[in-house]
C-alpha positions in Angstrom: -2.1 -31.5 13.9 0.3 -30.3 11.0 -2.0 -27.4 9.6 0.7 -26.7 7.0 1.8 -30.4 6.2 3.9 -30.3 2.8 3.5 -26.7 2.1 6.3 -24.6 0.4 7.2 -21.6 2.7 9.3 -18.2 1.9 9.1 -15.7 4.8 11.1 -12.8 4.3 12.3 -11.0 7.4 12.8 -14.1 8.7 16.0 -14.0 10.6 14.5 -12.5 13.7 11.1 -11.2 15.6 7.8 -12.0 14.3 9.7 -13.7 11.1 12.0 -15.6 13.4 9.0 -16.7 15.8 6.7 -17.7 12.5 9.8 -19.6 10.7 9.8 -21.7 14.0 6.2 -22.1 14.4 5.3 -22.5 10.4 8.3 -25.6 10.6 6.7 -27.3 13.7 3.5 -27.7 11.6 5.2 -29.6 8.9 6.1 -26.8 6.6 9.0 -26.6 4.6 10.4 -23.1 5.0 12.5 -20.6 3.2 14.1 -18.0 5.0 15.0 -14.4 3.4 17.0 -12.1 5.1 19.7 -10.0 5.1 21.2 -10.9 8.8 22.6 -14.2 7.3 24.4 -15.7 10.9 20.8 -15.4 12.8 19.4 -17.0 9.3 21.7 -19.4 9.0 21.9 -20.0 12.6 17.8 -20.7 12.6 18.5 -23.2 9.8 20.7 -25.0 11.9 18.9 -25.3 15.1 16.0 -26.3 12.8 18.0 -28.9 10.6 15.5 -30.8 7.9 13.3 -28.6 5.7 14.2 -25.4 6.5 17.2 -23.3 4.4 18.1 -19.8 4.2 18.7 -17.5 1.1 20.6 -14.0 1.7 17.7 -11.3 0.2 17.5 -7.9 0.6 13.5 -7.5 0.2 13.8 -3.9 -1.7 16.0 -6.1 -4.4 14.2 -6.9 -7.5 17.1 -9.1 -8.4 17.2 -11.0 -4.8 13.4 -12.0 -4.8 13.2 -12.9 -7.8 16.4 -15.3 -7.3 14.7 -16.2 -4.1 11.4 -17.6 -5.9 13.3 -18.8 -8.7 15.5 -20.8 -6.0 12.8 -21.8 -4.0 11.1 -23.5 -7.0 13.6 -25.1 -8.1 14.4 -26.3 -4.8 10.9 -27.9 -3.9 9.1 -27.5 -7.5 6.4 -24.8 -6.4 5.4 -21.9 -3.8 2.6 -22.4 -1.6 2.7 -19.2 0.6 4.2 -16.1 0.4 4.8 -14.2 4.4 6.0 -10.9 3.2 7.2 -9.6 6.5 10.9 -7.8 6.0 10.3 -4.3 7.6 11.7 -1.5 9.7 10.5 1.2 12.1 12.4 4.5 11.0 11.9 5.9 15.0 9.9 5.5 17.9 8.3 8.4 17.6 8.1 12.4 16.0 6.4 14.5 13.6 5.6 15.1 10.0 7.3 18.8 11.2 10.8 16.8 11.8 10.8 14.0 9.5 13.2 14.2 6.8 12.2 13.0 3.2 15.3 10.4 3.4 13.3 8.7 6.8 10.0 8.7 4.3 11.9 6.9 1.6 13.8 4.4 3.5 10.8 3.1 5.1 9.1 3.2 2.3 11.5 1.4 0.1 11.9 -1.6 3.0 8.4 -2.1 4.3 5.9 -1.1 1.1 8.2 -1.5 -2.2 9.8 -4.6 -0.5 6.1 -5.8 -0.3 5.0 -5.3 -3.5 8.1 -7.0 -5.1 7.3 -10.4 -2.7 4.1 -10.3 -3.8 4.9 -9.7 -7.6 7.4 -12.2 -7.7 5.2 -14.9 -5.8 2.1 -14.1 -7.7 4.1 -15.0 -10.8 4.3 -18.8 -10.0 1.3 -18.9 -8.2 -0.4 -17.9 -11.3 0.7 -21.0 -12.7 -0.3 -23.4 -10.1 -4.0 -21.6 -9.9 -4.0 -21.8 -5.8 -1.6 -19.4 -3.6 -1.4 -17.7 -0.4 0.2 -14.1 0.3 0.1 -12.8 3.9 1.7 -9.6 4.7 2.6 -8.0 7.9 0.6 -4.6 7.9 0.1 -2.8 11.3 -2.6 -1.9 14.0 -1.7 1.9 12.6 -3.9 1.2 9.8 -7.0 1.2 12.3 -6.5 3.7 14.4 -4.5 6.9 14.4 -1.3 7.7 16.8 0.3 4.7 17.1 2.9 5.3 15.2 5.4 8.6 12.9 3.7 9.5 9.7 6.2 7.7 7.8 5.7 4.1 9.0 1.7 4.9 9.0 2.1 6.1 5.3 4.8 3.0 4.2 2.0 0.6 6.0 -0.8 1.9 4.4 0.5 1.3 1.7 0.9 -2.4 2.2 -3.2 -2.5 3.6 -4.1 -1.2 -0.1 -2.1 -3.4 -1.9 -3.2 -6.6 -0.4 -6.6 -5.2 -1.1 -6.1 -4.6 -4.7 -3.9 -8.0 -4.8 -7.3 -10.0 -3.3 -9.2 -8.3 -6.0 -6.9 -9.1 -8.9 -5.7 -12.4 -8.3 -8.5 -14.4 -6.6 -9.1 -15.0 -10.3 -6.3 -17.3 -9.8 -6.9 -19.1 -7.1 -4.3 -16.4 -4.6 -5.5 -15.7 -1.4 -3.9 -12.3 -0.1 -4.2 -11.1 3.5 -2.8 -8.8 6.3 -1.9 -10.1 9.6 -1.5 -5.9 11.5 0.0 -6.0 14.9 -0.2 -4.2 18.5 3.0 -3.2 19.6 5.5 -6.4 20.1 8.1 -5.7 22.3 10.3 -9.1 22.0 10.2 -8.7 18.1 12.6 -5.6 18.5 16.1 -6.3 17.9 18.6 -4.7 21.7 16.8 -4.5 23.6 17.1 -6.6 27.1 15.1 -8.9 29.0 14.7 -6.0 31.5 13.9 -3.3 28.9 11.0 -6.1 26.9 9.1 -7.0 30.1 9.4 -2.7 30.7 7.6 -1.9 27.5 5.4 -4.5 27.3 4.0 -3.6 30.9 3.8 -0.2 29.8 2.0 -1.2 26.2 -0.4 -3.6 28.4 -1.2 -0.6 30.6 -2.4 1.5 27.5 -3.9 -1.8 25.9 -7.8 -2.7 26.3 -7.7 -6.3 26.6 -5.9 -6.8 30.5 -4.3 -10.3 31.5 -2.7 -11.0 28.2 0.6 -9.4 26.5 1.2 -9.5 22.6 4.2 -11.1 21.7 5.9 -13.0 18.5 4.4 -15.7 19.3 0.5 -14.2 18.9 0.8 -12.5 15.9 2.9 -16.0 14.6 -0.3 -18.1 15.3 -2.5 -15.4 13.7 -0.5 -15.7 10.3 -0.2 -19.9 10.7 -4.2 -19.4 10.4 -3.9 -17.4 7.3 -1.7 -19.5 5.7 -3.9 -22.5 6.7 -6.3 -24.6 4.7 -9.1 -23.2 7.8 -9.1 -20.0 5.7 -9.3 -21.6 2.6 -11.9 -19.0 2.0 -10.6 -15.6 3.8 -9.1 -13.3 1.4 -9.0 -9.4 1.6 -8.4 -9.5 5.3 -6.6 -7.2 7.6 -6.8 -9.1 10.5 -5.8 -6.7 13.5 -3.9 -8.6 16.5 -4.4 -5.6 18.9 -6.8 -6.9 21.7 -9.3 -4.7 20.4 -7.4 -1.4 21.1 -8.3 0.0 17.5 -12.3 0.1 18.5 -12.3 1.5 21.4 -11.7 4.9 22.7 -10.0 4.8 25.9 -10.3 8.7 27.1 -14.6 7.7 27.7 -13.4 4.6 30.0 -10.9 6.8 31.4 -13.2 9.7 31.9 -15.5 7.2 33.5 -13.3 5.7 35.8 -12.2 8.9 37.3 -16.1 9.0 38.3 
């Protein structure tokens, strides 16, 4: 079944990982699919392997001017906008402290990962307006659940992005604009240099911690969550964070530890 059959797609962030994976997935289900990116030969190499209905626009997400050329394009390309994935975002580090982290790391993330996402959202909300009927999906993070998964800086730039969806649901379901969060677990074969050898590492090591056993989160999970989203089967969802994380954000794993020692 073509859940997305005719719909009008930008996903920004889409050269690669979770974009990549969703531009793929979004296409197969009859979509017609716009990807933004700054890595224009993986974009442009996507578009080719993909051939009919799918193009690529050079945009850097924290440019007002490039997504605003990017929805102008896409509408005069295919004469409207029926979902928005804002997804273009970056992980400043692996790992430290609000002790070592420079105001320049808190920026940068910042600027790529929450003002990039209000700008997508601005700039699609704008036409959607006009058609009365929308979708806006943004790629949040399990961090907004539960604490220590990630630096302060990404937790902050995330946060960020859970509040505005909220506030966008609020304010534009007036319009017919559903606005969601798809927040994912960690997804190892979504990070850019890493080898096959060093992916199958972490995501052993991320299962390990994980609650739900027998399954690994990769691109292609957190894809299928957003194709829901974006889907006429949540014609009705709006205001969602919906948290791909095998239920690692409601559990606490030092009692089931504790009482496995015994």
């Amino acid at each position: 079944m073509n859940r997305l059959e005719g719909k009008v797609v930008i996903i920004t962030g889409g050269a690669h990982g979770i974009g990549a994976t969703t531009v793929r997935l979004f296409h197969q289900h009859g979509a017609k699919v716009v990807i933004a990116d700054i890595q224009d030969h993986l974009g442009q190499a996507i578009t080719k392997e993909l051939g009919e209905n799918v193009c690529y626009i050079h945009c850097d997400a924290t440019n007002e001017d490039d997504i605003s050329n990017l929805v102008d394009t896409t509408i005069a390309k295919y004469g409207k906008l029926d979902i928005m994935f804002s997804n273009a975002g970056i992980v400043e580090r692996p790992s430290g402290s609000i002790l070592d982290t420079p105001k320049s790391d808190l920026e940068r993330v910042i600027n790529v990962n929450t003002i990039g996402a209000f700008l997508a959202a601005k700039h699609a909300a704008r036409v959607m307006a006009l058609q009365r009927k929308g979708c806006i999906i943004f790629t949040a993070s399990a961090c907004t659940s539960i604490a220590g998964l990630s630096t302060p800086a990404y937790a902050v730039s995330k946060y960020g992005i859970l509040g505005l969806a909220k506030s966008l649901a609020a304010e534009l379901g007036g319009c017919g604009i559903r606005v969601n969060c798809v927040s994912p677990y960690a997804v190892m074969n979504s990070i850019q240099g890493l080898s096959e050898v060093e992916v199958a590492k972490g995501e052993a090591i991320m299962s390990a911690i994980g609650n739900l056993k027998g399954q690994v989160l990769r691109a292609e999970g957190v894809a299928q969550a957003a194709l829901y989203l974006a889907s006429d089967e949540a014609n009705y969802v709006s205001g969602l964070n919906l948290v791909v994380d095998g239920g690692f954000s409601i559990v606490n794993p030092t009692l089931i530890m504790a009482r496995d020692r015994l």
